[in-house]
C-alpha positions in Angstrom: 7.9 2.9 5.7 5.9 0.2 7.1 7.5 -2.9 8.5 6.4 -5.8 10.4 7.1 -6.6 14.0 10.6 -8.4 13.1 11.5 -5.4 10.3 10.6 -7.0 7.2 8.8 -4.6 4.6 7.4 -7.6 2.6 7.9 -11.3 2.5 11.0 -13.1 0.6 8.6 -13.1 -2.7 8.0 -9.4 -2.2 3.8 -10.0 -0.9 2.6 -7.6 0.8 -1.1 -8.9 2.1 0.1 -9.0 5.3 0.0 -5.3 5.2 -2.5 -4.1 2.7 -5.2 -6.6 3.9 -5.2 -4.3 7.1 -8.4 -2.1 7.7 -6.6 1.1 7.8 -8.2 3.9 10.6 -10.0 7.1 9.8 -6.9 9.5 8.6 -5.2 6.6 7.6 -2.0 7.2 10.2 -1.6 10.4 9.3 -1.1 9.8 5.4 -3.3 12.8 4.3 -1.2 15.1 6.6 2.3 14.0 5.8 1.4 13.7 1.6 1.0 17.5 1.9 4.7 18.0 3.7 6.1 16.3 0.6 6.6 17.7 -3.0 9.5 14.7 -4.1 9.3 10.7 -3.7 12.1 8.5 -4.7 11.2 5.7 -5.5 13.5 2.1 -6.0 12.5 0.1 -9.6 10.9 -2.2 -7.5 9.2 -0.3 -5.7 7.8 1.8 -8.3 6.6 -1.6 -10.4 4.2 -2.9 -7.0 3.3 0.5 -6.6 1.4 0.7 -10.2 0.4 -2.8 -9.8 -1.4 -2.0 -6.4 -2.9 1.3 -8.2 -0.8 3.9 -7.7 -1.5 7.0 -9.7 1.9 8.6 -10.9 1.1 12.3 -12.4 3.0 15.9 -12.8 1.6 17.6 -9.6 4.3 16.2 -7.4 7.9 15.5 -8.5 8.6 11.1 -9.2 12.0 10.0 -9.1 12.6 6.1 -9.9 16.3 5.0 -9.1 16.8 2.0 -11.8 19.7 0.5 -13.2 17.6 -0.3 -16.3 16.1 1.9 -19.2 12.4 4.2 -18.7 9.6 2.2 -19.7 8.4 3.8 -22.9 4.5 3.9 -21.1 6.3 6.0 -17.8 4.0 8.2 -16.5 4.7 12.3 -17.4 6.1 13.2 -13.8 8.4 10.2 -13.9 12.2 10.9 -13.9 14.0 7.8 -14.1 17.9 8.0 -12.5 20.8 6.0 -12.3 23.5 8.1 -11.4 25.5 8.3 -8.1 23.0 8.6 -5.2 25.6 11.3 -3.3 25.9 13.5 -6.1 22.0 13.7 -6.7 20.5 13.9 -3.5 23.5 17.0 -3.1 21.9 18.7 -6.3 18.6 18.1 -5.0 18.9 19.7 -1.7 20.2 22.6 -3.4 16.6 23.4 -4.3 14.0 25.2 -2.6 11.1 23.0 -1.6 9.3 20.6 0.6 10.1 17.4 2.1 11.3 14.1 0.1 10.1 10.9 0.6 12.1 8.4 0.4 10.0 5.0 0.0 11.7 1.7 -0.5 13.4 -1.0 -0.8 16.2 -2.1 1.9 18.9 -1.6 -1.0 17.8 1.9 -1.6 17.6 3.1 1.7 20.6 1.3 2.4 22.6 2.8 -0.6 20.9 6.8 0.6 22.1 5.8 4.3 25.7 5.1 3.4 25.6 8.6 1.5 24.3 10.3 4.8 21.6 11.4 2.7 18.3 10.5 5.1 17.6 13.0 7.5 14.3 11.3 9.3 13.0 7.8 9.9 8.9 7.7 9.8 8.4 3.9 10.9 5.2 2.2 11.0 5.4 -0.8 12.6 2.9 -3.5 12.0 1.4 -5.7 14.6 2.6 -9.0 12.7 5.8 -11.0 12.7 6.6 -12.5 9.7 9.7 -14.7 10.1 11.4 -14.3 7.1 11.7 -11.1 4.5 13.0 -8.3 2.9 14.4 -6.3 5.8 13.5 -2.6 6.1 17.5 -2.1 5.3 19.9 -4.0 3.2 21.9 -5.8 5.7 25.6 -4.8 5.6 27.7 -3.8 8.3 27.2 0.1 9.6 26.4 2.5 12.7 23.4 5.2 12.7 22.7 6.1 15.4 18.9 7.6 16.2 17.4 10.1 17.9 13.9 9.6 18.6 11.2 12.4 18.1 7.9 11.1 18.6 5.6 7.9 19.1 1.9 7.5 18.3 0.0 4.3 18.7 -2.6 3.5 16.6 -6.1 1.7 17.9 -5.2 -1.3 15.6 -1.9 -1.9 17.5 0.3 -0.4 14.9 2.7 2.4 16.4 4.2 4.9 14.2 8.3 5.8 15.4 9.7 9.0 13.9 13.4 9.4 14.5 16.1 11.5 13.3 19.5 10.4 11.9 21.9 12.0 14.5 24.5 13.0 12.2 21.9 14.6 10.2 19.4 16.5 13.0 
């Protein structure tokens, strides 16, 4: 996930030129590299709606999983599953597969909702270089205790750093 300086992963209207306005670096933080560690991504609603509005390309090579409370959009790309079942339950039946890494990738109510099931193993943070004030915070904001252990630390020429950290109950 990227965030700014202050832990917002877009403003209170959900913009995000703050971040994809950036010139990115050759290897574009490591994206190319940690794409091929995944075979999964679940995704929020929300998440999934900027993601084909900013161009993302949704196909059957890798597994999509959209966590909505709403019904599949008839025009859903094949490779899509749409869920809305209990998130303890699933991610249990998922694990029980054989495969690569999951990715995880927004909002705060998500990842809020897979934390409280103990159900996120790592933490890949990019932080941005750019407060912003006001937001929608990395995590839902309710009360809770995780602590972190912290693997590694890169820092980018552009000032971003990139924080992995595992979820101690979990690594």
């Amino acid at each position: 996930m990227a965030t700014s300086a202050d832990g917002f992963i877009a403003r209170a209207d959900g913009d995000l030129e703050w971040l994809t306005s950036r010139p990115a670096p050759a290897g574009f933080y490591g994206m190319n590299a940690f794409m091929r560690s995944i075979d999964t991504k679940l995704l929020g609603r929300k998440t999934y709606e900027v993601s084909l509005r900013m161009g993302a390309k949704f196909d059957s090579k890798s597994r999509t999983i959209v966590f909505s409370r709403h019904a599949p959009p008839a025009d859903a790309p094949s490779g899509v599953e749409f869920v809305n079942g209990a998130i303890g339950p699933f991610v249990k039946r998922l694990r029980e597969h054989s495969g690569k890494d999951i990715w995880l990738m927004g909002g705060g109510e998500l990842i809020a909702s897979f934390l409280d099931e103990q159900a996120i193993d790592e933490f890949i943070i990019s932080v941005v270089p750019v407060f912003l004030g006001d937001g929608i915070p990395l995590i839902a904001r309710r009360p809770r205790h995780v602590p972190l252990h912290l693997h590694s630390i890169e820092r980018f020429e552009d000032g971003l750093v990139q924080l992995r950290y595992g979820v101690q109950n979990h690594s």
